[in-house]
Structures are given as C-alpha cells and as structure tokens.
C-alpha positions as YAML, in Angstrom:
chain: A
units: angstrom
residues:
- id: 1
  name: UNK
  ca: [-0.99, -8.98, -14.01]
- id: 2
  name: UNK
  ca: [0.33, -6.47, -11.69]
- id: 3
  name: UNK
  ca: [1.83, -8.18, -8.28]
- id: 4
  name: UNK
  ca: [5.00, -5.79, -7.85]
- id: 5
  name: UNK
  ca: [5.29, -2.04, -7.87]
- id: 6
  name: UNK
  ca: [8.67, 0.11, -7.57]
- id: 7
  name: UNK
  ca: [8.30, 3.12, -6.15]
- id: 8
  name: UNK
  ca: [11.70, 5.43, -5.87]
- id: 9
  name: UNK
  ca: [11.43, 8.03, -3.27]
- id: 10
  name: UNK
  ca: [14.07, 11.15, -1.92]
- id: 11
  name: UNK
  ca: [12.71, 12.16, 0.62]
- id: 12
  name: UNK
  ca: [11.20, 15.34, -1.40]
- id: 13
  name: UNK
  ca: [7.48, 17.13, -0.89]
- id: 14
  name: UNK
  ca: [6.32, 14.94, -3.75]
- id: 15
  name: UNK
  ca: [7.27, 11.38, -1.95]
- id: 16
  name: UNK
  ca: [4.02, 11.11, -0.32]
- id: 17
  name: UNK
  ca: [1.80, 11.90, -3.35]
- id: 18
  name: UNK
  ca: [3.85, 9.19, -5.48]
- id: 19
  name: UNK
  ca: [3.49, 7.05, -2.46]
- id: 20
  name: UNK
  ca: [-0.68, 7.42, -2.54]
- id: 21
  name: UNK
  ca: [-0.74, 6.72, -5.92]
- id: 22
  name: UNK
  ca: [1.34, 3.30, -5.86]
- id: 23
  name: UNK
  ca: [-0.18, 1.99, -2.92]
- id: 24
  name: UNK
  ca: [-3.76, 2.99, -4.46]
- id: 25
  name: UNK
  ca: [-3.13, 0.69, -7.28]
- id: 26
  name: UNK
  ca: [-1.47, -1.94, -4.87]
- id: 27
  name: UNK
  ca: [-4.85, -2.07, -3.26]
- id: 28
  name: UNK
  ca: [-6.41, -2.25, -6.83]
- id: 29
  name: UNK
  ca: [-4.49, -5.44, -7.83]
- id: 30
  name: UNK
  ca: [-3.90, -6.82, -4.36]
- id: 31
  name: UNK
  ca: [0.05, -5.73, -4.98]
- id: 32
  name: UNK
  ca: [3.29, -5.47, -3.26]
- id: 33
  name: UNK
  ca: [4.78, -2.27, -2.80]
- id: 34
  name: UNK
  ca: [8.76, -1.95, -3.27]
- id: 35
  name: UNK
  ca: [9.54, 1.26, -1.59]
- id: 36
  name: UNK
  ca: [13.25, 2.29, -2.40]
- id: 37
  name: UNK
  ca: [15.19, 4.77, -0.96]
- id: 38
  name: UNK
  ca: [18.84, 4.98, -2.69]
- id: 39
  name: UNK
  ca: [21.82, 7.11, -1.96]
- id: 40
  name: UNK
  ca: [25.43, 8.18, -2.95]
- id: 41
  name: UNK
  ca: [28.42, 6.60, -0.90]
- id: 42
  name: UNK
  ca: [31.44, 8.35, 0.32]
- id: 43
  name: UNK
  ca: [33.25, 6.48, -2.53]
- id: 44
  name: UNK
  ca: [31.03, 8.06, -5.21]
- id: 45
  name: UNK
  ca: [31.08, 11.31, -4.12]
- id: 46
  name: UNK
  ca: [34.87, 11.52, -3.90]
- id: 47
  name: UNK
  ca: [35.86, 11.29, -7.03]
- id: 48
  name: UNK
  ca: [33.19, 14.69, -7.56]
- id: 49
  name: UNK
  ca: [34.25, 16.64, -5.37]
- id: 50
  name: UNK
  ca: [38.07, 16.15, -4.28]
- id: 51
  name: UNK
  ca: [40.34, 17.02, -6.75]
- id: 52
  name: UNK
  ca: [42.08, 20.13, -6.08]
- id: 53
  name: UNK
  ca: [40.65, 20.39, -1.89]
- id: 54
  name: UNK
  ca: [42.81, 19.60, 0.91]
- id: 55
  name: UNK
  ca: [41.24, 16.60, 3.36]
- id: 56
  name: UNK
  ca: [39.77, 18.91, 6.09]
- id: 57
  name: UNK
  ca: [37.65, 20.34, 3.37]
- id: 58
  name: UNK
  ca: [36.57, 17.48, 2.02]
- id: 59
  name: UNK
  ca: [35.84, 15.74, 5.36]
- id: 60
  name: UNK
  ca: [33.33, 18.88, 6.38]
- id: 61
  name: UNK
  ca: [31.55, 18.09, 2.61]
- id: 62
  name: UNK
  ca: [31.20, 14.73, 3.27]
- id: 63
  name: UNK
  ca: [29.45, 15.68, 7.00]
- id: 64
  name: UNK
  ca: [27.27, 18.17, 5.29]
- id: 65
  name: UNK
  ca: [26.84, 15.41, 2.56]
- id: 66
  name: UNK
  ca: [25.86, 12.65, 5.35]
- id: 67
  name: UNK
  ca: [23.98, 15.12, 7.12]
- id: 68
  name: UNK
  ca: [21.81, 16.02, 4.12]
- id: 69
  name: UNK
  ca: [21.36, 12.26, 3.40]
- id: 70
  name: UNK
  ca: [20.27, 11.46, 6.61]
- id: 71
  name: UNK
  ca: [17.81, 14.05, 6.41]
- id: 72
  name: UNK
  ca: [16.45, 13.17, 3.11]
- id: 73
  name: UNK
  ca: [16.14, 9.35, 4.47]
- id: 74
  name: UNK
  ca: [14.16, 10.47, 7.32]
- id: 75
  name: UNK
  ca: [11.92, 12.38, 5.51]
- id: 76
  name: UNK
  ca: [11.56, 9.45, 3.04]
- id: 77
  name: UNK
  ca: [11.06, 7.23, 5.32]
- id: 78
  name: UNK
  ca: [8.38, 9.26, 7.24]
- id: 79
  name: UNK
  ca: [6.14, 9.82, 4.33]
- id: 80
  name: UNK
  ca: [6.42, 6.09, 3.81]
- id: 81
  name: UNK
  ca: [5.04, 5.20, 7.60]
- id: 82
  name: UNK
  ca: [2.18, 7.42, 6.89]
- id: 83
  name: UNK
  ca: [0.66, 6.67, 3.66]
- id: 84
  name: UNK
  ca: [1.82, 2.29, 4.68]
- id: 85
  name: UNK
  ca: [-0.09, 2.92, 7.91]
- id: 86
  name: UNK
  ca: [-3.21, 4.47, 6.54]
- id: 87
  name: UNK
  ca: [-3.67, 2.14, 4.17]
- id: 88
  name: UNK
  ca: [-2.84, -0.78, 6.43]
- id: 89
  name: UNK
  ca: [-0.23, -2.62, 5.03]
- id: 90
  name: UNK
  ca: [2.19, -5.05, 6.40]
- id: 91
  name: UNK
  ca: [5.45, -5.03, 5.57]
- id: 92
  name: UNK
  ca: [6.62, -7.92, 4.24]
- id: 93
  name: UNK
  ca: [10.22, -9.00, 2.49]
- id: 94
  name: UNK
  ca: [8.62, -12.48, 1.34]
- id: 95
  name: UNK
  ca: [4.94, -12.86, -0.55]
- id: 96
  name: UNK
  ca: [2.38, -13.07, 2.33]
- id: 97
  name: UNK
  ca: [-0.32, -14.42, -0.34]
- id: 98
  name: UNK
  ca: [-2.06, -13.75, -3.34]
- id: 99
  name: UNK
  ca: [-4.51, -10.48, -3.67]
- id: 100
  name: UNK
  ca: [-3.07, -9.11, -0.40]
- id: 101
  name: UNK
  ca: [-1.61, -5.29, -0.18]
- id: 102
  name: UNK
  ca: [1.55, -5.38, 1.42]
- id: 103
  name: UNK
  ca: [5.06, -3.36, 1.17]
- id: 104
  name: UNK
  ca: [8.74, -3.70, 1.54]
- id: 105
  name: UNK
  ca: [11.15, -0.05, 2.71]
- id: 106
  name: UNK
  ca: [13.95, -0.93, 0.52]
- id: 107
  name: UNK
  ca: [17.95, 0.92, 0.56]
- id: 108
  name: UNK
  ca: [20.39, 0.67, -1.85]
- id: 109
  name: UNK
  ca: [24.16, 2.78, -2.01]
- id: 110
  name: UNK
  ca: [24.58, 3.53, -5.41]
- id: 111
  name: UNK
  ca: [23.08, 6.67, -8.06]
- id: 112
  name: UNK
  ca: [19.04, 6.05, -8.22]
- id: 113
  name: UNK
  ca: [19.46, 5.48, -12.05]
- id: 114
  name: UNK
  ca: [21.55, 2.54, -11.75]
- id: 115
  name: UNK
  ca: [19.41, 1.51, -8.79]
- id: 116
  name: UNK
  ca: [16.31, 1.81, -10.35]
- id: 117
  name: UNK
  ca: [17.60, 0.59, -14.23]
- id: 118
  name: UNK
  ca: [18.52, -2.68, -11.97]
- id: 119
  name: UNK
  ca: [15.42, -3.31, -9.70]
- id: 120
  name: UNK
  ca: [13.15, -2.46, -12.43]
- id: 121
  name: UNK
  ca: [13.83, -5.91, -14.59]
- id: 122
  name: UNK
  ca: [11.58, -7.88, -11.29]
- id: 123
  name: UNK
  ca: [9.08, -5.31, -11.01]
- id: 124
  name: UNK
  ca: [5.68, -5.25, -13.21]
- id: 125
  name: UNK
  ca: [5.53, -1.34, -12.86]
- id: 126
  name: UNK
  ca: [7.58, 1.34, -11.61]
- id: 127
  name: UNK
  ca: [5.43, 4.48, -10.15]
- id: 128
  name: UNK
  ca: [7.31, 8.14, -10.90]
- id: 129
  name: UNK
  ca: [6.80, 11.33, -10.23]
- id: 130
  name: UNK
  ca: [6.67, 13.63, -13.23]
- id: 131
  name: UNK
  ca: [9.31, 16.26, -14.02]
- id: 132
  name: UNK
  ca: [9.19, 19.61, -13.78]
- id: 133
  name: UNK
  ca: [9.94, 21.33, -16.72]
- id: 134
  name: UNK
  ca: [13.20, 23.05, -15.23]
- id: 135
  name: UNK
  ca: [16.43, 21.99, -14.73]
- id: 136
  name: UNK
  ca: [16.22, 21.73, -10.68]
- id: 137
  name: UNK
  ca: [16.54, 18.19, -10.27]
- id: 138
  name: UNK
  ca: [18.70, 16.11, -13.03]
- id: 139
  name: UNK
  ca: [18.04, 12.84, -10.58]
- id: 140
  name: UNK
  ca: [14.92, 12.81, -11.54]
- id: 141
  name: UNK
  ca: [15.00, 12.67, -15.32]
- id: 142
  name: UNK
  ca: [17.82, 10.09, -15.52]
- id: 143
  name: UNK
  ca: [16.21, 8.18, -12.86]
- id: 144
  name: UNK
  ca: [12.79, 8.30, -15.78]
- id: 145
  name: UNK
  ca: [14.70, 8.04, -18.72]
- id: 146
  name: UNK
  ca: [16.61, 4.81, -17.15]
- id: 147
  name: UNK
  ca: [13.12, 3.30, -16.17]
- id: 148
  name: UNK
  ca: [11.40, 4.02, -19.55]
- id: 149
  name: UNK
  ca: [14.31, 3.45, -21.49]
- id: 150
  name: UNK
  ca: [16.53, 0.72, -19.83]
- id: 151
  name: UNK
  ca: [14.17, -0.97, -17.63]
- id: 152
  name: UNK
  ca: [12.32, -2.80, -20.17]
- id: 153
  name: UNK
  ca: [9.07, -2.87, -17.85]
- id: 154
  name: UNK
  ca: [5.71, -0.06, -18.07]
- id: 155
  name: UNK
  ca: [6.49, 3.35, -15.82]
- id: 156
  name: UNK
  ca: [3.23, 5.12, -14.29]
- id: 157
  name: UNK
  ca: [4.19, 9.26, -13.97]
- id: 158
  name: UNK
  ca: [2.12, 10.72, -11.34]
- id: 159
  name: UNK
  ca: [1.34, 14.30, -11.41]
- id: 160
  name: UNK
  ca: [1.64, 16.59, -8.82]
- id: 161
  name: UNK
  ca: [-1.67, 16.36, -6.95]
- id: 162
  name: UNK
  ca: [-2.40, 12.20, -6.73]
- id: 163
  name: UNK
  ca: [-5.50, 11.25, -8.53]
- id: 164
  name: UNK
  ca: [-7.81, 9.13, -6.21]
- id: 165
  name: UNK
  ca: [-8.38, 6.95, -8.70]
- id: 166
  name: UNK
  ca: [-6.39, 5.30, -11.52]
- id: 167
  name: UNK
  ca: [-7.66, 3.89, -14.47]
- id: 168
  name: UNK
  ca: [-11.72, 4.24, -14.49]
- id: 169
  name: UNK
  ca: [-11.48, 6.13, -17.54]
- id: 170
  name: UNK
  ca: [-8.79, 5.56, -19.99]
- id: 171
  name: UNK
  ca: [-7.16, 7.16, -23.14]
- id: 172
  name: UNK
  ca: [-4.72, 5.57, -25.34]
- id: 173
  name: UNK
  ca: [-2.34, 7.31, -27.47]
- id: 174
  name: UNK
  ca: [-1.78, 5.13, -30.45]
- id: 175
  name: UNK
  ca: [0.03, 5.07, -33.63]
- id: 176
  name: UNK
  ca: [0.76, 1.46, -34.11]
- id: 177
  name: UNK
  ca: [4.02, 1.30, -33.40]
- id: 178
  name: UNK
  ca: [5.98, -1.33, -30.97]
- id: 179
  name: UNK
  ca: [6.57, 0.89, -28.18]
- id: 180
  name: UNK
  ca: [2.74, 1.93, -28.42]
- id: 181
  name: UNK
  ca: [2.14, -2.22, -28.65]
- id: 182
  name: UNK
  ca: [4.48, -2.49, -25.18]
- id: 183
  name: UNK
  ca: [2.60, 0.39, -23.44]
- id: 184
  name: UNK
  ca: [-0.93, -1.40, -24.06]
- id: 185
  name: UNK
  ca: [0.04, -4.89, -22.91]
- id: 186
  name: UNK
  ca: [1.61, -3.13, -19.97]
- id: 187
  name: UNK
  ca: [-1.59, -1.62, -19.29]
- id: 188
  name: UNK
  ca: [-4.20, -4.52, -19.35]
- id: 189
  name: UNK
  ca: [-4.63, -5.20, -16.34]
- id: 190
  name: UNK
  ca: [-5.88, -1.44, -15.97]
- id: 191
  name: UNK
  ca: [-7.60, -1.75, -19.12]
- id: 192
  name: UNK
  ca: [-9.57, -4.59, -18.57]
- id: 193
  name: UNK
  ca: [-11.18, -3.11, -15.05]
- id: 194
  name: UNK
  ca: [-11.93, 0.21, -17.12]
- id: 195
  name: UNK
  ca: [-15.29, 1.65, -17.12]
- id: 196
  name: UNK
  ca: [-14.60, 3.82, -20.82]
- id: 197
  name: UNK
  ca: [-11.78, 2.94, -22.85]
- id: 198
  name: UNK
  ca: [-10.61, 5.45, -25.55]
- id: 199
  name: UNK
  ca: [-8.62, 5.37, -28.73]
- id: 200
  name: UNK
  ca: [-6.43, 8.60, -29.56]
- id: 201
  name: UNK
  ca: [-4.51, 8.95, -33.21]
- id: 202
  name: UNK
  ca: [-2.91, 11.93, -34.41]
- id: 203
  name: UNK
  ca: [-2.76, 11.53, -38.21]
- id: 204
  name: UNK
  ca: [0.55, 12.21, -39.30]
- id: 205
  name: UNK
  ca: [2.86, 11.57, -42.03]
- id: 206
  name: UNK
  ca: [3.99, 8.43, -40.01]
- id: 207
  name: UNK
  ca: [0.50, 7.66, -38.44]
- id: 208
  name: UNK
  ca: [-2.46, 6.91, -40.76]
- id: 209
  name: UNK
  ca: [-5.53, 8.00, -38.91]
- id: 210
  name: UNK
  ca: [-7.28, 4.25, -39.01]
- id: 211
  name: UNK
  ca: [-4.22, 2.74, -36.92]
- id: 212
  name: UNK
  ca: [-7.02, 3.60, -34.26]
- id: 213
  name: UNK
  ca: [-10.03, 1.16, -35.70]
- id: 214
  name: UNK
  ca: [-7.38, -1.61, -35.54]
- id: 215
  name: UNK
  ca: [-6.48, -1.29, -32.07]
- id: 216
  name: UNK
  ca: [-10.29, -0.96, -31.01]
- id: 217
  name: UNK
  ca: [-10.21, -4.34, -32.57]
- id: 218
  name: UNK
  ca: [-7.51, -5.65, -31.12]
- id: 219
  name: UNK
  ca: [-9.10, -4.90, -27.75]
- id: 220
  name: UNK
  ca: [-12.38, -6.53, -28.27]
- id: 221
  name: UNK
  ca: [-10.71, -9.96, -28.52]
- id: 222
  name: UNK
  ca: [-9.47, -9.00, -24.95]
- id: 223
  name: UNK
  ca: [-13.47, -8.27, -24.16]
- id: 224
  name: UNK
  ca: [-12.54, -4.49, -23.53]
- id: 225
  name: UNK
  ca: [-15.03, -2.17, -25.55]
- id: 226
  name: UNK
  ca: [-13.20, 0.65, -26.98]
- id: 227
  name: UNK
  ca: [-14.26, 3.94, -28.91]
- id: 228
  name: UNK
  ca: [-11.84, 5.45, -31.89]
- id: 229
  name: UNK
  ca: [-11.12, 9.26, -31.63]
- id: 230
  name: UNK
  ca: [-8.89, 11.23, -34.53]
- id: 231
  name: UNK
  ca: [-7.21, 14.16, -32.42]
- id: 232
  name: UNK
  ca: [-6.04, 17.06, -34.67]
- id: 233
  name: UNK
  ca: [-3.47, 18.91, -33.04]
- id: 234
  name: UNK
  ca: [-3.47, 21.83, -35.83]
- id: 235
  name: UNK
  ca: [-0.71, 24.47, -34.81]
- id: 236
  name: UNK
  ca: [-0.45, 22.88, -31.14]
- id: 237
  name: UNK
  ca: [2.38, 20.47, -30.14]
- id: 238
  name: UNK
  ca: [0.97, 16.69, -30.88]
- id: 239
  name: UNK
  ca: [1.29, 16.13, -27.41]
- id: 240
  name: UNK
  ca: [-0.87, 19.29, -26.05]
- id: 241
  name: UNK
  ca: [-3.21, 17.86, -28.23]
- id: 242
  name: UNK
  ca: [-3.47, 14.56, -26.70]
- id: 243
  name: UNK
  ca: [-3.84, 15.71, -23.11]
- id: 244
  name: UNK
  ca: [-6.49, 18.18, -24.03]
- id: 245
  name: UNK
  ca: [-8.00, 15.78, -25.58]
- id: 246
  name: UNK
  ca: [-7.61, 13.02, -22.59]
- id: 247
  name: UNK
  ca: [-9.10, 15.89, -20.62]
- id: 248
  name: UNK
  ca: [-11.80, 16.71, -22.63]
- id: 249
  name: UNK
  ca: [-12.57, 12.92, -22.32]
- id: 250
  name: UNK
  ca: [-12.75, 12.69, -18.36]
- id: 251
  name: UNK
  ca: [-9.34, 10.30, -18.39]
- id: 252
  name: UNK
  ca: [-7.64, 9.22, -15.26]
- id: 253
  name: UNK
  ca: [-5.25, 7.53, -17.11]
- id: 254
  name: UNK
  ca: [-3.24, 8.20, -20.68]
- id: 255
  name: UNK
  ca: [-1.59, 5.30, -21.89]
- id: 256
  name: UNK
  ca: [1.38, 6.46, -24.14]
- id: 257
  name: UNK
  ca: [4.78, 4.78, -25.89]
- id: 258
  name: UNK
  ca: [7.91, 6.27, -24.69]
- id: 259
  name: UNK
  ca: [10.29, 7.15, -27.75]
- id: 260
  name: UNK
  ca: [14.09, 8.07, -26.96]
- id: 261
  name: UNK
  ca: [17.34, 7.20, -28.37]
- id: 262
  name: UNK
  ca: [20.92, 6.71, -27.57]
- id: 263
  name: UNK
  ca: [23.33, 9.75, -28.16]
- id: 264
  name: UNK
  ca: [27.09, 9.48, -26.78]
- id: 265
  name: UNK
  ca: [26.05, 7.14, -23.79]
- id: 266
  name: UNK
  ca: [23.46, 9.18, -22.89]
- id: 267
  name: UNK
  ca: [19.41, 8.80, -23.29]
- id: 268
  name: UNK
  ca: [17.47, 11.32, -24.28]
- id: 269
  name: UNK
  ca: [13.50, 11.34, -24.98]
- id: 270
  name: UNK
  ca: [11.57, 12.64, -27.37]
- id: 271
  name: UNK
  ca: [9.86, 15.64, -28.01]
- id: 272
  name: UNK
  ca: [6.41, 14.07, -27.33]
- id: 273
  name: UNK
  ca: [7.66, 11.72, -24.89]
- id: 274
  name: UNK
  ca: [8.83, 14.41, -23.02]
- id: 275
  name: UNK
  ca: [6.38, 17.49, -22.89]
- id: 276
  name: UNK
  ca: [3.37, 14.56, -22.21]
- id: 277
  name: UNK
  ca: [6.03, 13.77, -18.63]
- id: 278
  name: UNK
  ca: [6.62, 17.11, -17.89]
- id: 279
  name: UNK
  ca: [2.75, 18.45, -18.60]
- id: 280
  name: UNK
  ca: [0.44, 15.79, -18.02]
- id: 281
  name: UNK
  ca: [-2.10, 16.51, -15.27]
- id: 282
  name: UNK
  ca: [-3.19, 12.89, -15.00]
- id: 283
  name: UNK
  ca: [-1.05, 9.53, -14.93]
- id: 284
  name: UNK
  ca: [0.72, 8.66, -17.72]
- id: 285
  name: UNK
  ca: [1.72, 4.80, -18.43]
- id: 286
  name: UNK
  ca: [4.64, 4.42, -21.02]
- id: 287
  name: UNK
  ca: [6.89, 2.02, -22.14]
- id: 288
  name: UNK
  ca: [9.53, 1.61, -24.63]
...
C-alpha cells in the first residue's frame, strides 16, 4: 500500500517532471506527497571552503552561496505550486483522510543524502530523477545511492520526459535474488492494478533461466497473471538488454533490484544497477 511519497527537489529543470510523476501516482493510490527541498548551512559550508581565505572572502562566498540557495528554493518551490495546483491538491501537514491526494512543501538544513537517507525510513516510496551519465551533478547520485542503498524503502527513477502513466504495463527484471524479492513486494500495489505483467530473466552463470516460471507463480497466488520471457543479451550489456526488451514489450514501468556495496564508507552501485538509472527511458522501481 502506497500512502506516502518523497519527492527531493533542487530547484533544477527536471523538478517539475519528477514532480508530475509523483503526484500522478499520488492520484493513483489516493497518496500524500512529501515535497522536500534541503540545503547546506553556513556551518557546513565552512569547513569547505575557509581554510587558507581571509573573512571578507569568505563572507562574499557565503552571499553568493545564500544567493544561489535562495534562487534554487524559489525555483523549487515554483515548480511545486504549479504541478500541486493543477492537480488540485491541498496541502496538508496531518492525514486529511484515506484515498485523498494531498501534499506537504517540506525544508530541511543539512546535505540531501543525509536528508533523504533519514526521511526515507516513513515514506512507502521515494520518486527520483535519473542520472545523467556525466559527472555534472554528484548530489544527485549520493542522494540515489543513499535512497536505494540506505533507505531500506522502493525508489521510482523518472526519466527525463514524465510518462503519463505509470504502471499499465509492467516488466520485471528477475533473478531470484532478495533484492529482486524487495523490489516486487515494493511494487504490488502497481502490480496488482496492471493491465500486462511481464517476467524478464537473463540466464547467467548466477541466474538459471526458470527463476522466471517461479515468480509467474508466485504472482498468481497474488491474482496477478504474469507471462515468462528469457532475454538474451548476447554481446550487449545485461542491462541494454533488459530495457530493449521492456521496450519492445510496451512497459511503463521496469521493476528491478538495486545491487551495490560498501567500499571505504562510500556506496557504490553496480554495473547493472547503474547503466539501467542512468539509461532507462521509462520508470524504474528498485530496491535493495
């Protein structure tokens, strides 16, 4: 059941896309929308920035700091009136009653990881955009990587251009594994309300190609009719092969695990975990 939805935004182009997209399946499940905006303090960026500077200089940083922040929060907050108002949602801090769309603009002082890692444990999902495959914005991939990794709760990526819809057709990337397990239960609520439901495993060394027959089975105890599809990735990356074949499919929605690991104190995804965030064309719901 779906009843509270984080959405992070920076006050970037992409806020109001991610903003559609959450507020489209807050309307689906008759959710609340957690809109947060976080930011630096003075105190954090300090320590960054002011060794070896004399005061005056790091006074006119911190203005041009504040000044960018300020900037960033008014452009976050305007895409956040817009999309709130045209779907007509109230905002409110306490629930206002069961099936009913409503929203919350939420601030926090502190780095969005942290902020998010820390929300995340009372939320049902958390709504990202996807990253680019560049180094541009390093937020943005702790920010996912704290989410998928730390938050212990599904994460929705959004691509680029907002789908209208999420979740009338739906592939599932499975190899029977616990993160795989997570993602699925994390996406019932989608699953049972598809219209097509479909099975992808990539037989590997690790994944025997029937894993998929067992979760189609699996599923029909939940009443949710599911077809079995090997994908054969050949020379392609495994997970090229499982967005072309989501594609080929007509999915709205891939449902994926989210595999990372530990290394000195910082995470770091997989390979497939990671070319599916920064690639996919559709929504992807992981967890780990």
């Amino acid at each position: 059941m779906i009843r509270t939805i984080l959405c992070p935004v920076t006050g970037g182009r992409e806020d109001e896309g991610v903003l559609l997209t959450a507020f489209r399946v807050a309307r689906q499940f008759g959710a609340h929308v957690d809109v947060l905006f976080a930011r630096l303090s003075a105190a954090d960026t300090v320590p960054v920035i002011g060794e070896g500077l004399s005061s005056s200089v790091i006074d006119q940083i911190l203005e041009a700091a504040e000044r960018d922040w300020r900037q960033r929060w008014q452009a976050a907050r305007s895409a956040f009136d817009k999309v709130r108002a045209g779907f007509g949602a109230g905002e409110h801090d306490t629930p206002p009653g069961p099936g009913t769309l409503s929203t919350a603009w939420r601030e926090r002082v502190g780095r969005e990881d942290l902020v998010v890692r820390h929300m995340t444990a009372l939320s049902d999902l958390v709504v990202l955009r996807h990253e680019a495959d560049s180094e541009e914005d390093v937020q943005l991939s702790m920010t996912a990587e704290a989410a998928l990794l730390q938050g212990g709760r599904p994460v929705l990526v959004v691509p680029g251009i907002p789908p209208q819809h999420v979740g009338g057709s739906i592939a599932i990337a499975w190899n029977g594994r616990p993160q795989c397990a997570r993602a699925v239960s994390g996406a019932m609520p989608f699953l049972k309300e598809a219209q097509a439901v479909h099975v992808l495993t990539a037989p590997t060394h690790r994944t025997d190609g029937n894993v998929a027959d067992e979760l189609v089975d699996y599923l029909a105890w939940h009443g949710i009719e599911a077809q079995a599809h090997r994908v054969e990735p050949g020379v392609a990356p495994v997970g090229a092969a499982l967005l072309g074949t989501a594609a080929e499919l007509g999915a709205d929605l891939l449902v994926m695990g989210g595999y990372g690991h530990s290394r000195f104190r910082e995470m770091v995804l997989g390979g497939v975990t990671r070319f599916v965030m920064t690639n996919a064309g559709l929504p992807v719901l992981m967890a780990h």
